[in-house]
C-alpha positions as CSV (number, residue, x, y, z in Angstrom):
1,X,-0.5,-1.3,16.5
2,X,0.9,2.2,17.0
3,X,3.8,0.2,19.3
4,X,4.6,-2.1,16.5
5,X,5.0,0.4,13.8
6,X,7.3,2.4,15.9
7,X,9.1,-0.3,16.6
8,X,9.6,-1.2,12.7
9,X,10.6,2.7,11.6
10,X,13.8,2.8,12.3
11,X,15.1,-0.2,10.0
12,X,12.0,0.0,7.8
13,X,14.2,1.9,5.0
14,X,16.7,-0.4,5.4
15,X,14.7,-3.7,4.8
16,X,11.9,-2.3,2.3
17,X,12.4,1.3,0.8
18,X,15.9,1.1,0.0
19,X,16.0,-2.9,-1.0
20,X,15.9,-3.8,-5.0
21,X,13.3,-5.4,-4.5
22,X,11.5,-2.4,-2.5
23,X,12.4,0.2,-5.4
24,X,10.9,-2.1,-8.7
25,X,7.8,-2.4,-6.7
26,X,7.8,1.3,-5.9
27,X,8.3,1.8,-9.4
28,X,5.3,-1.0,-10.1
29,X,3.1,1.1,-8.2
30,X,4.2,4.9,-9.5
31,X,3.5,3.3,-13.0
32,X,0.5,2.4,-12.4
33,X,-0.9,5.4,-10.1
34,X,0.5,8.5,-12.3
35,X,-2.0,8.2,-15.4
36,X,-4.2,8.6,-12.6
37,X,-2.6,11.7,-11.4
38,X,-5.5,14.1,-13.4
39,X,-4.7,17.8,-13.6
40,X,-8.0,17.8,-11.5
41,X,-6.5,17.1,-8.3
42,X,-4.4,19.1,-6.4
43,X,-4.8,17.9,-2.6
44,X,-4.2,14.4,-1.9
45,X,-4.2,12.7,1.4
46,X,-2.1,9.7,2.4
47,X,-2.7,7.5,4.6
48,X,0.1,5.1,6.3
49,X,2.5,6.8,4.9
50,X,5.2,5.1,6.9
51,X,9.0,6.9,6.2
52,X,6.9,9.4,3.4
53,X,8.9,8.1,0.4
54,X,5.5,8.2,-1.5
55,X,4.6,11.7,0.0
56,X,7.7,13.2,-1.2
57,X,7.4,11.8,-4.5
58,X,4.0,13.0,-4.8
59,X,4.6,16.5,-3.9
60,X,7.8,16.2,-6.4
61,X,5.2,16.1,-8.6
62,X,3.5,19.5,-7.8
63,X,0.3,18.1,-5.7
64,X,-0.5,19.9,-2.4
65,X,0.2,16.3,0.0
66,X,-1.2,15.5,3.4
67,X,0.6,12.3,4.8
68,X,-0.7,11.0,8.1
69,X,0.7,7.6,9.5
70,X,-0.3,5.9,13.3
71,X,3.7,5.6,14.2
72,X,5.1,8.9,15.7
73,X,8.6,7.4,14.5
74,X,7.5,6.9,11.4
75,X,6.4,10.7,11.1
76,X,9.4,11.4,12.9
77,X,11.5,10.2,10.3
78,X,9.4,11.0,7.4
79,X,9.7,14.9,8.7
80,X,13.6,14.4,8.6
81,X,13.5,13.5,5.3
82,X,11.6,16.6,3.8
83,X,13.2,19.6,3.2
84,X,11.6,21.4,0.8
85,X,8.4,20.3,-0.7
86,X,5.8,21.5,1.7
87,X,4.1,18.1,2.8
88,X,2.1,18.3,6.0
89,X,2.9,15.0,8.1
90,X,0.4,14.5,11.0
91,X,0.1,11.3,13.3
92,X,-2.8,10.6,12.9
93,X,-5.0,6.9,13.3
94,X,-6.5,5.6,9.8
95,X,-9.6,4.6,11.9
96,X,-10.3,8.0,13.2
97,X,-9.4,10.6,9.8
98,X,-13.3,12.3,9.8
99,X,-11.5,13.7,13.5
100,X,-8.5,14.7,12.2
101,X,-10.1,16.7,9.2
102,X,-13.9,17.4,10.1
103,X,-14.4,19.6,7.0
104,X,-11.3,19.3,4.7
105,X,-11.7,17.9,1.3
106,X,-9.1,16.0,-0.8
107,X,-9.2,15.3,-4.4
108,X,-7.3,11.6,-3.9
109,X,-6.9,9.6,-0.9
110,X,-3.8,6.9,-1.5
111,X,-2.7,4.1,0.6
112,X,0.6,2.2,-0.3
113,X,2.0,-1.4,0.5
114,X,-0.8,-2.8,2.7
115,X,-1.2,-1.0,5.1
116,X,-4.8,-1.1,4.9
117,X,-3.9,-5.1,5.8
118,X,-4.1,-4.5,9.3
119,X,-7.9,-2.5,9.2
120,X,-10.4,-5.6,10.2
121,X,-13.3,-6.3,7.8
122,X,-15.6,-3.4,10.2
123,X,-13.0,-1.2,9.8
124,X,-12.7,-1.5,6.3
125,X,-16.2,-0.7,5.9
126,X,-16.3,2.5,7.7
127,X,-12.6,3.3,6.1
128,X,-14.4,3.5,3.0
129,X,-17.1,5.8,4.6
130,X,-15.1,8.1,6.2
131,X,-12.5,8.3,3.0
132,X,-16.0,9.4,0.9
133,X,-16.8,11.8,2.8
134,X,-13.4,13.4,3.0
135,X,-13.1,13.4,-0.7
136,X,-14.7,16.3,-3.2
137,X,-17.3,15.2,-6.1
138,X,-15.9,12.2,-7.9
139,X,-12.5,12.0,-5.5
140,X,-10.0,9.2,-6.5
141,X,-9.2,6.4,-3.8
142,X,-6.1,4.7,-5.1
143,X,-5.1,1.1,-2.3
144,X,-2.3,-0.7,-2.8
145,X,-3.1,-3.2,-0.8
146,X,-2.2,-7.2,0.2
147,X,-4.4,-10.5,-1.5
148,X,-4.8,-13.9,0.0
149,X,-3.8,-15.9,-3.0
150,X,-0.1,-14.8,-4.2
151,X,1.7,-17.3,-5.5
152,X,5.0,-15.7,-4.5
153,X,4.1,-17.0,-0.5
154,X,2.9,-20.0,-1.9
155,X,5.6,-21.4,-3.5
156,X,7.9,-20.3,-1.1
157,X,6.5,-22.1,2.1
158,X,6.3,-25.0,-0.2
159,X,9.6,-25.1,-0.9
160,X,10.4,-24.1,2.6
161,X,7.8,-27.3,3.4
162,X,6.2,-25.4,5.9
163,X,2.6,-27.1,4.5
164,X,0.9,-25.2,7.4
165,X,1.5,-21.5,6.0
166,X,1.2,-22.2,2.1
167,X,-2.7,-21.5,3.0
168,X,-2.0,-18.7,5.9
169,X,-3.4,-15.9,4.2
170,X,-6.9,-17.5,3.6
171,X,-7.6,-17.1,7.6
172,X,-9.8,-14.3,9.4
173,X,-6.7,-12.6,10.0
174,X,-2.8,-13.7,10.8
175,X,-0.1,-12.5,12.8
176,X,2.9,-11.0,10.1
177,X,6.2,-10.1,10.4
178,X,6.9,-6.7,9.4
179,X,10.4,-5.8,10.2
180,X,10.6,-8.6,12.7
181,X,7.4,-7.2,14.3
182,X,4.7,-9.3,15.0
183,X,1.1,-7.5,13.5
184,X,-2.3,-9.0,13.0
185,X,-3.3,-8.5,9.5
186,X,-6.0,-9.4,7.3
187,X,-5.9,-10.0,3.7
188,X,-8.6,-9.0,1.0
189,X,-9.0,-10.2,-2.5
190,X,-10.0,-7.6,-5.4
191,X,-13.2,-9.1,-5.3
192,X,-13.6,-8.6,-1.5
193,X,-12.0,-5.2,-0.9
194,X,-14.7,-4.0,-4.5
195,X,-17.6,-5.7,-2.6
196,X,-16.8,-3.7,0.8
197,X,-16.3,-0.4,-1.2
198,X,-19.4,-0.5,-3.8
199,X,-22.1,1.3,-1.3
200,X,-19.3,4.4,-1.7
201,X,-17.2,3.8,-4.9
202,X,-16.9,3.1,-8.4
203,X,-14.2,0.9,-9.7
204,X,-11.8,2.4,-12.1
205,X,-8.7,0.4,-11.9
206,X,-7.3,-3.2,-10.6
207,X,-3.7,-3.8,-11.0
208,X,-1.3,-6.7,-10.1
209,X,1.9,-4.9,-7.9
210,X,4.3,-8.0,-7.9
211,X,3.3,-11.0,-10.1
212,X,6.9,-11.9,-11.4
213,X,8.8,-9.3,-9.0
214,X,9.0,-11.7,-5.4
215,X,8.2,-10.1,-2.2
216,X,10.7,-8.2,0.3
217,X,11.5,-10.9,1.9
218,X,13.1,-12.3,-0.4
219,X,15.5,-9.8,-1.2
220,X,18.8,-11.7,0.5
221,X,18.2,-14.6,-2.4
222,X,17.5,-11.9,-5.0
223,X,19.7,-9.1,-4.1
224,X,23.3,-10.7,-6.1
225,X,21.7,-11.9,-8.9
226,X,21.1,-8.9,-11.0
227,X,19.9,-10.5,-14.0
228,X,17.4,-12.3,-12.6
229,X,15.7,-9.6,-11.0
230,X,15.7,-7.7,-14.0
231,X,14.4,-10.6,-16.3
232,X,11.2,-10.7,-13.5
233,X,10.7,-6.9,-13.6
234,X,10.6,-7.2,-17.7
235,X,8.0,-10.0,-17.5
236,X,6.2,-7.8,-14.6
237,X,5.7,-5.0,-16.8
238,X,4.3,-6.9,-19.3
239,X,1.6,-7.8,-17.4
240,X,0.1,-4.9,-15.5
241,X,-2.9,-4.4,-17.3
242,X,-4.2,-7.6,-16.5
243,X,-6.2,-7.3,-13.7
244,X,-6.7,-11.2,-13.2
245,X,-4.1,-11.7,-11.9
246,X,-4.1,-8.9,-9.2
247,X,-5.3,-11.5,-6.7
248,X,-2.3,-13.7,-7.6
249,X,0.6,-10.9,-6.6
250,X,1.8,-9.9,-3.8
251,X,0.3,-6.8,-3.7
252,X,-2.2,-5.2,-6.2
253,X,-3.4,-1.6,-6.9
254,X,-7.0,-0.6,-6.9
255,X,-8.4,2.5,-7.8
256,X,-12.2,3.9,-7.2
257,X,-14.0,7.0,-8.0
258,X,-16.6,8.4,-5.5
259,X,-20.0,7.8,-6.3
């Protein structure tokens, strides 16, 4: 996995961070996350932090950030971007954190844009108890993470009539492209990433990231029609409170408290 990320990091800005598409659901996200953002915490932890646009915004925001990411390019990169803000960027595996920090503590641990998609269902399970036991008394875990039911994908290999992928997301697990990489990944419903967290974590929050605003891909059919993209992001942010339909988008946000 390490290979593929690095791989991905040098265009990844190009094709995601720096897309219209890429900045409304950034946007989507950082709506949703900063009411969360308590005067109570003052050390967060990211994990797959990729290029550490997210880490930089954080620590923008006066928080004390951690950013660890599996790709040494992406850290790489992420380093070359930050100047000023003080953010610690460490390679570091998501499977193996209680090594990397065997007795620091962090008031919220965040994950953005799915890449908790490529942890297996056993490795979500001991994600969730190793991110409890790196967190202080009633620590914030905010996911952004990747369902098996958007509608987006859908509809698009429909009208694409590729009748084999409309479904794709329902298997174990399925090899993605990300930035014309090929990664196994593994998609988890609200329902199923709350039943693998309960032994650990409260739920606090459930968001839909990307109802009406498409996914990245399609940026080259969305990217020259301005109006369009702005009528979706309108009707988008109409709808962020409700959580039913966070297994419908192509992302949603969920946030837990530690038990």
């Amino acid at each position: 996995m390490k290979a593929d990320f690095d791989q991905a990091a040098a265009d990844y800005d190009a094709a995601f961070t720096n897309t219209v598409i890429g900045k409304l659901q950034r946007a989507l996200v950082y709506k949703q996350l900063t009411p969360l953002l308590s005067n109570k915490i003052r050390n967060i932890l990211e994990i797959n932090c990729g290029t550490g646009e997210d880490a930089i915004w954080l620590a923008k925001q006066g928080f004390n950030v951690t950013a660890t990411d599996i790709s040494e390019k992406m850290i790489a990169i992420a380093k070359a971007k930050e100047s000023q803000n003080g953010i610690r960027f460490i390679q570091a595996d998501t499977n193996d954190l209680s090594v990397y920090f065997p007795s620091e503590k962090f008031d919220l641990i965040f994950s953005n844009f799915g890449g908790l998609n490529c942890l297996s269902e056993i490795q979500m399970e001991l994600f969730f108890k190793n991110a409890a036991q790196l967190l202080t008394e009633k620590g914030k875990l905010v996911l952004v993470i990747m369902p098996r039911n958007t509608l987006w994908e859908q509809g698009y290999f429909l009208l694409k009539g590729n009748l084999k992928s409309i479904f794709r997301r329902k298997k174990d697990s399925v090899i993605a492209n990300v930035d014309a990489e090929k990664v196994i990944t593994y998609y988890y419903n609200p329902k199923e990433t709350l039943t693998l967290a309960d032994y650990y974590f409260d739920l606090k929050q459930q968001n839909p990231i990307g109802f009406f605003v498409p996914p990245s891909y399609l940026e080259p059919f969305f990217k020259n029609k301005p109006r369009f993209i702005a009528l979706l992001n309108a009707l988008e942010r109409k709808i962020t409170t409700y959580r039913f339909l966070a297994k419908y988008a192509d992302h949603y946000l969920i946030a837990f408290e530690k038990k």
